[in-house]
KEKOLDO-967208 format. One record per residue (C-alpha): residue in three letters; z, x, y. Coordinates in nm, 4 decimals, m for minus. Each point is the difference from the previous one (the first is absolute). Layout:
! KEKOLDO-967208
code:ALA z:Z x:X y:Y
...
***
This chain:
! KEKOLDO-967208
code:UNK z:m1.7446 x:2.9664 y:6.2944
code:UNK z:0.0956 x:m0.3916 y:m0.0407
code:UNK z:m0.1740 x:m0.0666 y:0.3405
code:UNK z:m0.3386 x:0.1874 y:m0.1461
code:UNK z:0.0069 x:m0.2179 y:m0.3229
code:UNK z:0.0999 x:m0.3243 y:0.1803
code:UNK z:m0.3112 x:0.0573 y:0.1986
code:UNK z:m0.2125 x:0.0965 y:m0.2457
code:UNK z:0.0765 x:m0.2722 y:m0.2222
code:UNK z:0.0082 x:m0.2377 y:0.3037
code:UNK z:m0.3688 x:0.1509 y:0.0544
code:UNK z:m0.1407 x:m0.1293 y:m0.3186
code:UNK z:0.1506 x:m0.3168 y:m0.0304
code:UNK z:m0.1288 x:m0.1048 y:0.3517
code:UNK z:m0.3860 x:0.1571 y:m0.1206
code:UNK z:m0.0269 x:m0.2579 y:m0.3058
code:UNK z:0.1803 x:m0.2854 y:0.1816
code:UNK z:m0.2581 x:0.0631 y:0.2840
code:UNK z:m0.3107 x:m0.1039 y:m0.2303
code:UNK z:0.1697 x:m0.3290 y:m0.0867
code:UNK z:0.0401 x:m0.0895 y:0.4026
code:UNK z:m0.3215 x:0.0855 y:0.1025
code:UNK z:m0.1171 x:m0.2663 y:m0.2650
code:UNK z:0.2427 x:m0.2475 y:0.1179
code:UNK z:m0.1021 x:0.0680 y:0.4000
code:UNK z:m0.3205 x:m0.0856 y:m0.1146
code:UNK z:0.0712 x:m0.3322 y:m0.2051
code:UNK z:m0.0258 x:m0.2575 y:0.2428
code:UNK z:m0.3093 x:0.1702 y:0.3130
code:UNK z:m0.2229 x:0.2654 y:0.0294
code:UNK z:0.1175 x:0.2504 y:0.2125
code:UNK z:m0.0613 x:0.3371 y:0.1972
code:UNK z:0.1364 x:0.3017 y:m0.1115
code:UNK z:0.2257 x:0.0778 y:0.3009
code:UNK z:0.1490 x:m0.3415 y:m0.0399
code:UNK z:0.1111 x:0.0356 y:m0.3462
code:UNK z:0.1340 x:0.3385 y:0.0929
code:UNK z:0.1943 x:m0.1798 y:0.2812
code:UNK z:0.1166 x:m0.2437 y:m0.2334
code:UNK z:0.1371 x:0.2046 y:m0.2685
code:UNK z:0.1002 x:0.2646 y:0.2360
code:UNK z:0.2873 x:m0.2820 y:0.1326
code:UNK z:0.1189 x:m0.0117 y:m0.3572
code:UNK z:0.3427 x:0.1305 y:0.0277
code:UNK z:0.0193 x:0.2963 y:m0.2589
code:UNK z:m0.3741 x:m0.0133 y:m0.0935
code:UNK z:m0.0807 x:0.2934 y:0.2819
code:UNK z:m0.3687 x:0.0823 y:m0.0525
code:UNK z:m0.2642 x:0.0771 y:0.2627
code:UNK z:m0.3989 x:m0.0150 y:0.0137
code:UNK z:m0.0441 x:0.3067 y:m0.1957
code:UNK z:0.1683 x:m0.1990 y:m0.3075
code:UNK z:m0.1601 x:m0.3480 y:0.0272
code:UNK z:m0.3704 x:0.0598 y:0.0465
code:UNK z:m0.0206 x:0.2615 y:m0.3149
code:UNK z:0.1667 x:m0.2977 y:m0.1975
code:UNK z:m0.2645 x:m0.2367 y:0.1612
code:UNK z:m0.2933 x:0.2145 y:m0.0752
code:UNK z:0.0875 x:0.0334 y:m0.3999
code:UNK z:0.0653 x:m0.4055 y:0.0228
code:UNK z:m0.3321 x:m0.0181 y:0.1211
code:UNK z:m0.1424 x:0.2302 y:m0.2770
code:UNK z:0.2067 x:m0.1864 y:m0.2921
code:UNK z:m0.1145 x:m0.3360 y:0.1141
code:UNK z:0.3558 x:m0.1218 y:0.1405
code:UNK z:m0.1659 x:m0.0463 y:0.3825
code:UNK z:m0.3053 x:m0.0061 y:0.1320
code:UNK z:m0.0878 x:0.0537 y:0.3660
code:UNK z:m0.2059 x:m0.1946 y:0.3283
code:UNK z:m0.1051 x:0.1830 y:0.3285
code:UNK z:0.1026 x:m0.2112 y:0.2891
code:UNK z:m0.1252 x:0.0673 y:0.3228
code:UNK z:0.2970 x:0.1178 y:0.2745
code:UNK z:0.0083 x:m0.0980 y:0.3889
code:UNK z:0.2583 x:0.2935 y:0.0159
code:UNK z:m0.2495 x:0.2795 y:m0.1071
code:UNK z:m0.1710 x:0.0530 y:m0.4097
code:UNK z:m0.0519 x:m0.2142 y:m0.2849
code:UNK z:0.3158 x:m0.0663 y:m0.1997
code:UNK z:0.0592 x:0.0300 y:m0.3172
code:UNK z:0.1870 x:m0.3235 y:m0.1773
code:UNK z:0.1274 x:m0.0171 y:m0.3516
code:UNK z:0.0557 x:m0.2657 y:m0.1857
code:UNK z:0.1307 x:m0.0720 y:m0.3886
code:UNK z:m0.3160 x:m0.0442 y:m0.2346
code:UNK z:0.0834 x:m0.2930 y:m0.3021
code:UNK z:0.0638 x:0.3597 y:m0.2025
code:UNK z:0.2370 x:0.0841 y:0.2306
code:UNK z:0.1860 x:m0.3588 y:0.0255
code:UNK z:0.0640 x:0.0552 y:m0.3708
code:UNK z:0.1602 x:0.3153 y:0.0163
code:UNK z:0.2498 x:m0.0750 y:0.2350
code:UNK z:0.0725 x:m0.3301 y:m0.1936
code:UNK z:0.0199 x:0.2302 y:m0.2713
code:UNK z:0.2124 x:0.2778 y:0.1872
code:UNK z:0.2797 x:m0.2507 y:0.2451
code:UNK z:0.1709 x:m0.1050 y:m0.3377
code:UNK z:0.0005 x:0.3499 y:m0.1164
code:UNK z:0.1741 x:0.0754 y:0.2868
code:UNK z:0.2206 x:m0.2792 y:m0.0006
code:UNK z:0.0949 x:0.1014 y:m0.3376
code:UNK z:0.1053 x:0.3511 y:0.0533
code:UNK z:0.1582 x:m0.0668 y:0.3165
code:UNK z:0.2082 x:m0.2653 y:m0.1937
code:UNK z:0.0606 x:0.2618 y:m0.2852
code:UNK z:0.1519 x:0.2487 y:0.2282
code:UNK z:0.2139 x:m0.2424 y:0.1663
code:UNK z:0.1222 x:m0.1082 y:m0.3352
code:UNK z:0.1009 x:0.3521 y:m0.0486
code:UNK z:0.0946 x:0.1139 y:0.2466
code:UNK z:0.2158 x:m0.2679 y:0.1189
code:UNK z:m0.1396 x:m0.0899 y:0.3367
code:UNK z:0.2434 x:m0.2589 y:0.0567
code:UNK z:0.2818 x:0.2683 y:0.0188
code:UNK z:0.1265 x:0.1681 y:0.3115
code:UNK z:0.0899 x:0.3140 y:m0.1257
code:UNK z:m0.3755 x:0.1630 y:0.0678
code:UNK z:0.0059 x:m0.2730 y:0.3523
code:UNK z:0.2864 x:0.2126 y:0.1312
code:UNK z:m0.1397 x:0.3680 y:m0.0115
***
């Protein structure tokens, strides 16, 4: 039973954090789709796969947050690059510090700095 709810909950923290580093893979190049699934995908704890990213990428794409270039391939189609639109720039100015904030919060109360959750 604790194992089902530790995954669950582990689940759905990892599905909103996701958003936020898809933005953040973004901030700095344009990129192909595989890539920033290769990216994240090294992100120890994040565990996602291509089935998660490109949905996200797709409703970016339809809220404004990226937009999208074809670039031709010498290793077979067109790919697909996505890059942060100014829209999407101020979101994730907007989200990192909301982040930063709640991550700080549970620290706070949960006592991070303590080794009695370290140790199990």
């Amino acid at each position: 039973m604790d194992a089902d709810f530790l995954a669950n909950w582990t689940t759905q923290m990892r599905k909103g954090l996701l958003e936020l580093c898809v933005l953040a893979t973004l901030k700095a190049q344009r990129m192909y789709g595989y890539d920033i699934v290769k990216r994240l995908s090294a992100v120890e704890g994040l565990v996602m796969g291509e089935g998660t990213i490109y949905p996200i990428l797709s409703r970016f794409k339809k809220e404004g947050l990226v937009e999208t270039t074809l670039a031709e391939s010498p290793e077979g189609p067109a790919r697909k690059y996505y890059q942060l639109t100014d829209r999407g720039r101020q979101i994730l100015v907007k989200m990192l510090p909301a982040w930063a904030a709640v991550r700080d919060g549970i620290e706070a109360v949960a006592g991070t700095d303590s080794a009695w959750w370290k140790a199990e």
